[in-house]
N, C-alpha and C positions, 0 to 999 in steps of 0.2 A: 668712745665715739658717742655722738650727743644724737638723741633719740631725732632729731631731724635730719643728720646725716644718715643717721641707716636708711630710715624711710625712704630718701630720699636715691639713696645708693640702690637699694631694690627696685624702685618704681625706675630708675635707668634700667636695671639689668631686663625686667621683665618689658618694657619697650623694645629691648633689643633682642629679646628671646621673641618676642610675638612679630617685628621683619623677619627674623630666619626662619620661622614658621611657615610665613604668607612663602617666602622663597623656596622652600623644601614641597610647601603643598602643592603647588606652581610646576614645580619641576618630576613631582613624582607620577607614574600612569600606575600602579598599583592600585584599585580601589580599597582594598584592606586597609596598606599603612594610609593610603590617601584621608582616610574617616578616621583613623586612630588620630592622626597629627591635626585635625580638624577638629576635633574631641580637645584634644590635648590645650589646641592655641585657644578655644573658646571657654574653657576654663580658666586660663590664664587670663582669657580678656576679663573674667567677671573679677577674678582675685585684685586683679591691677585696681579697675572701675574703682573696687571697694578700698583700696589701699590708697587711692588719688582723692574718693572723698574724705577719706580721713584725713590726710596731709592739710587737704584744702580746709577742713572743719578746726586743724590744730595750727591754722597760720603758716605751715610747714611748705606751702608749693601757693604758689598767684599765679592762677591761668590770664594768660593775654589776654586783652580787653576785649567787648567788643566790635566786632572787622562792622565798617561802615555798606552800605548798600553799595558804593562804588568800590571799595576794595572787594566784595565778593565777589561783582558783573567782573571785576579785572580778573581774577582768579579764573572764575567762566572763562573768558576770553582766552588765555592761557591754555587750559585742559582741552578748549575746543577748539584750538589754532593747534594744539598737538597730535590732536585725533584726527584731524582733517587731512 
């Protein structure tokens, strides 16, 4: 496996580890485990952070370009046509 697949294979899994996280922390009323898995997911978020800038520094990941002034007011529009 070629050093941008792995990379690339982690920085999926731990996106997908930090939604079950947001989902577990969400659903759990324990404050004990509620602050462990909160510990737990904020640590993964810095490991990812630093795994994504490398990726990004080794050519390995191209974040989306970016979102113009009217694709984010759309985006708003969206999130607060949801909420409403």
């Amino acid at each position: 496996m070629k050093d941008k697949e792995m990379v690339n294979d982690i920085l999926a899994m731990y996106n997908s580890s930090l939604t079950c996280y947001a989902n577990y922390i969400a659903q759990t009323s324990n404050q004990q485990l509620r602050q462990t898995l909160q510990q737990i997911r904020n640590a993964d978020e810095q490991f990812q952070y630093q795994l994504y800038q490398l990726a990004e520094k080794k050519g390995f990941y191209k974040p989306a370009g970016e979102a113009s002034p009217q694709e984010i007011q759309q985006v708003k529009n969206q999130f607060n046509f949801m909420n409403a």
